[in-house]
N, C-alpha and C positions, 0 to 999 in steps of 0.2 A: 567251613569246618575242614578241619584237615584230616586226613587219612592215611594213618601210619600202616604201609603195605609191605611186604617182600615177596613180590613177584620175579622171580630169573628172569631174563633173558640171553639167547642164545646168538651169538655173532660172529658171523663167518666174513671174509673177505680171500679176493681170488677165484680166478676162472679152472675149476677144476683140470678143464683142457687143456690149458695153457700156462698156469702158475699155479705150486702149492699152496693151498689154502691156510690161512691163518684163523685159529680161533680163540675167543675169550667168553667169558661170560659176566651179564651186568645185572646191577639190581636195581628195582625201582623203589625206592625207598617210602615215597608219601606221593599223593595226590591230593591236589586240592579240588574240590571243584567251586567256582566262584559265580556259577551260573550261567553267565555267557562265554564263561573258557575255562579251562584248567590250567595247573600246573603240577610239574611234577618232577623230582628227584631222580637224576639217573647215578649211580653209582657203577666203579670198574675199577680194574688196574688201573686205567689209563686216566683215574679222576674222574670229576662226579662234573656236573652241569644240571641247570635248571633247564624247563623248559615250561615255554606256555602256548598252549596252543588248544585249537578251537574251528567255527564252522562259522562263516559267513554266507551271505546272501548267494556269493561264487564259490562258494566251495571253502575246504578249510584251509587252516593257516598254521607255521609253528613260527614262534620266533624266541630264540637265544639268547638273551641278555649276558651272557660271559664272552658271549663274542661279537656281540651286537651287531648281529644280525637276526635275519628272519625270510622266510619265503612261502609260497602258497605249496597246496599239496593235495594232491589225489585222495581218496578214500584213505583212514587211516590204516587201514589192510594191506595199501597197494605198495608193497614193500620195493617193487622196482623204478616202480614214479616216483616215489618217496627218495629214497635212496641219489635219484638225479638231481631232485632237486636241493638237497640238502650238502652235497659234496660239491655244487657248484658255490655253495657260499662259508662252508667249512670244512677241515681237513676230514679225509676219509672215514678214518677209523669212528670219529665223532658221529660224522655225519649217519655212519651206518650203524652205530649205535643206538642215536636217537628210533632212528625208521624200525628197526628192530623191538624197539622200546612203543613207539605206538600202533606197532601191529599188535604188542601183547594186549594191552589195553584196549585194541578197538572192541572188541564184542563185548566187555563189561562196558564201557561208558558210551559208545556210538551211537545209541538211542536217545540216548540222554542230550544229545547237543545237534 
């Protein structure tokens, strides 16, 4: 069953220290949950992407089908794990989009999977 949501999410990029910070903000549009994973609708300026992701026997996973790719990931919370791991297989902005986007979500669904 699908799940027509709008939850914000907030995204910043940039080392305060060292470079102005850029911000935007993104919406999650739907979540599905399918049982053994989800998915889910991110919307922004910068264009929308699916994403699906979920928790295996090692830990969780997300993977991107518009860019075809995918990677393993930390607790859905752990927005600096996340974040590495996600920009080493797509561009920034996206990539911190998504991690942004499953930290909103981790404490409604993280039980659940």
């Amino acid at each position: 069953m699908t799940t027509n949501v709008n939850i914000p999410v907030k995204c910043t990029i940039g080392d305060k220290d060292h470079c102005p910070n850029e911000s935007w903000e993104a919406r999650i549009s739907y979540i599905k949950n399918y049982g053994s994973h989800y998915e889910m609708r991110i919307q922004s300026y910068y264009g929308s992407v699916l994403v699906l992701f979920g928790k295996t026997a090692f830990g969780y996973f997300a993977c991107i089908p518009d860019y075809e790719a995918g990677c393993h990931l930390s607790h859905l919370g752990d927005i600096f794990w996340n974040i590495e791991q996600l920009v080493r297989i797509i561009d920034e902005v996206t990539g911190i989009t998504i991690a942004e986007a499953l930290r909103a979500v981790a404490d409604y669904i993280d039980p659940k999977i």
